[in-house]
N, C-alpha and C positions, 0 to 999 in steps of 0.2 A: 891382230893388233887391236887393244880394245880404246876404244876413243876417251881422248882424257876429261876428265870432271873438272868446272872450277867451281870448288866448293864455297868460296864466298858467293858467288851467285845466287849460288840453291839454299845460302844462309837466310836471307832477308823472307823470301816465301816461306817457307817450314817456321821462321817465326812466327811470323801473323797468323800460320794454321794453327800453330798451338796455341799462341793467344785469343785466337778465336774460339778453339774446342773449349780454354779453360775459362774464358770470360760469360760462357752459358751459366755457370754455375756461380759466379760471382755479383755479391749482391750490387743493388743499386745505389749509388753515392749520392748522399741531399748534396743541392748545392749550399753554397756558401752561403748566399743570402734566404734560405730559408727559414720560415718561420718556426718557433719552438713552441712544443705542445699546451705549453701557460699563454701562449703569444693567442695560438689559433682556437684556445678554447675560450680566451678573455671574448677574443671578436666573432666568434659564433654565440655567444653568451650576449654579449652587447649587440648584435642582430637581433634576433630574437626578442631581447628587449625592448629595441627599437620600433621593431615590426608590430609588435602588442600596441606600443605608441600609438603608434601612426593611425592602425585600424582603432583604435580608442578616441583620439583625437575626432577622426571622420564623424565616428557614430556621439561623442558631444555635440559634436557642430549642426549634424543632420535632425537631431533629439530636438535642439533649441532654433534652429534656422524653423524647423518642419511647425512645431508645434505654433511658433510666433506667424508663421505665413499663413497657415490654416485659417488662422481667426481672420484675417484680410483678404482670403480667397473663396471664390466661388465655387460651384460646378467639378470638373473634373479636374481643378487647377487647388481646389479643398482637398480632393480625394488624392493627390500627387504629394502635398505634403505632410498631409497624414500616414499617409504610407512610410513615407522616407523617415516617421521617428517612429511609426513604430518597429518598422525593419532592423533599426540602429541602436532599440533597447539590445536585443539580441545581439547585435557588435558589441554592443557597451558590455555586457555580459562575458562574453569569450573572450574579448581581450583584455580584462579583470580578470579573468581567470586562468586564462595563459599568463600574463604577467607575474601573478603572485603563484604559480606553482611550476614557474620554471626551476628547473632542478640545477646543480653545482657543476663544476667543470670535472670532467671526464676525466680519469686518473692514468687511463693510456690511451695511446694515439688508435688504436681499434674502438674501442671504448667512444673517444670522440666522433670516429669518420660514422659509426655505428647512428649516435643520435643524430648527428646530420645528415644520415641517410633517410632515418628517421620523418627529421621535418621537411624533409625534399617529397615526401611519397605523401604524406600531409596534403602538402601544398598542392600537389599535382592530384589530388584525390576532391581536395576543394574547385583546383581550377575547373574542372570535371561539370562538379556541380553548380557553378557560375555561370557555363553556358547551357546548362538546364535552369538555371534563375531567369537567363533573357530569354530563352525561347518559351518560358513561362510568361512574361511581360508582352512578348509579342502574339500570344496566342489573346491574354486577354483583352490586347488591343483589337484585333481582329474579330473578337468576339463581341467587342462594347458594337459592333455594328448592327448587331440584332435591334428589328423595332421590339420586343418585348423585353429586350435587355435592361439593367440599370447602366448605361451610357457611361453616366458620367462617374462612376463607382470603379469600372471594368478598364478607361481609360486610362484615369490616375492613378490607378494602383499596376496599371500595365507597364504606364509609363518609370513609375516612381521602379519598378523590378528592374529593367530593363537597366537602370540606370545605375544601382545598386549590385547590380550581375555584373555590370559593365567593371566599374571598378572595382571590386573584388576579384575580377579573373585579372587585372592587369596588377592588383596587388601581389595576386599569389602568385603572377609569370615573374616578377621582377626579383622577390623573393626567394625563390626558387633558382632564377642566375645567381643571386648573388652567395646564395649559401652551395651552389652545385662551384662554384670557381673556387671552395675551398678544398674539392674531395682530393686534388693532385697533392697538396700540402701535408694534408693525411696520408693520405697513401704512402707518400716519398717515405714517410715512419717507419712503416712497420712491412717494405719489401711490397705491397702492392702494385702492381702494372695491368692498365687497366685493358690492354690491345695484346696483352698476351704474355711470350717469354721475354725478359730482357734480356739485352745482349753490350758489353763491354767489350769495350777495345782496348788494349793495352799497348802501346808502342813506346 
């Protein structure tokens, strides 16, 4: 006698396995309040923008702050803000020209996540060379110790790197958040999963 089946039992499991086998293959649903590709190129565009500011801003302020203190300091206190404008010609410059050859918004969502992959690898290539800018500053400090050294030369321009490295690496970490929290928005586009296969559940 063969023992009897109740097949609405065995209904509910053999669904979800199916919905499971076939939700491997089904794509990723944006949600509802997702951004649209005019939305996330407007504000990776106006980032960018921004960020050009900002490092523009700094390097006016340090140009005119620097050159004005020079003439009413001494010593290694001369040499710190001399440094700090002429460091900040070179800011003034790159973010004049990041500014004015920022390019149009991205006409697909690959296209997009692509240039903000872009300025992420930038960023992180800068930040880099930021903590090579302070341990530049701190080396010359250490060095202004030399009695044949020029002191007061080695200190201010140690100090004024040092400080100049400092906020540039914390520009380009913030930076770098702020454009790396838009890669899931991209992605969600064009079928990207960045931790591997997606999987959908269907019930």
């Amino acid at each position: 006698m063969h023992p009897s089946v109740n097949l609405p039992c065995m209904k509910l499991p053999l669904t979800l396995l199916f919905s499971v086998l076939l939700s491997t293959c089904a794509p990723a649903q944006t949600p509802v309040n997702a951004p649209t590709l005019d939305e996330l190129e407007t504000a990776r565009l106006n980032h960018q923008r921004q960020a050009m500011l900002v490092l523009g801003g700094w390097a006016v302020g340090n140009i005119g702050l620097g050159l004005a203190l020079r003439e009413r300091s001494s010593g290694s206190s001369r040499r710190f803000h001399e440094m700090n404008a002429i460091w900040n010609v070179v800011n003034l410059g790159i973010a004049g020209i990041g500014y004015l050859t920022l390019g149009e918004a991205a006409p697909t969502a690959l296209a997009g996540w692509q240039e903000n992959q872009g300025f992420q690898k930038i960023l992180l290539f800068n930040a880099g060379l930021d903590v090579g800018y302070v341990l530049g500053g701190l080396y010359l400090m250490e060095r202004s110790r030399r009695p044949d050294a020029d002191g007061d030369r080695l200190q201010g321009y140690g100090r004024s790197i040092i400080l100049q490295g400092g906020f540039l690496f914390l520009f380009d970490l913030v930076n770098f958040a702020i454009a790396s929290g838009r890669d899931d928005d991209y992605a969600a586009m064009f079928g990207r999963v960045n931790d591997g296969i997606g999987l959908l559940l269907t019930f």
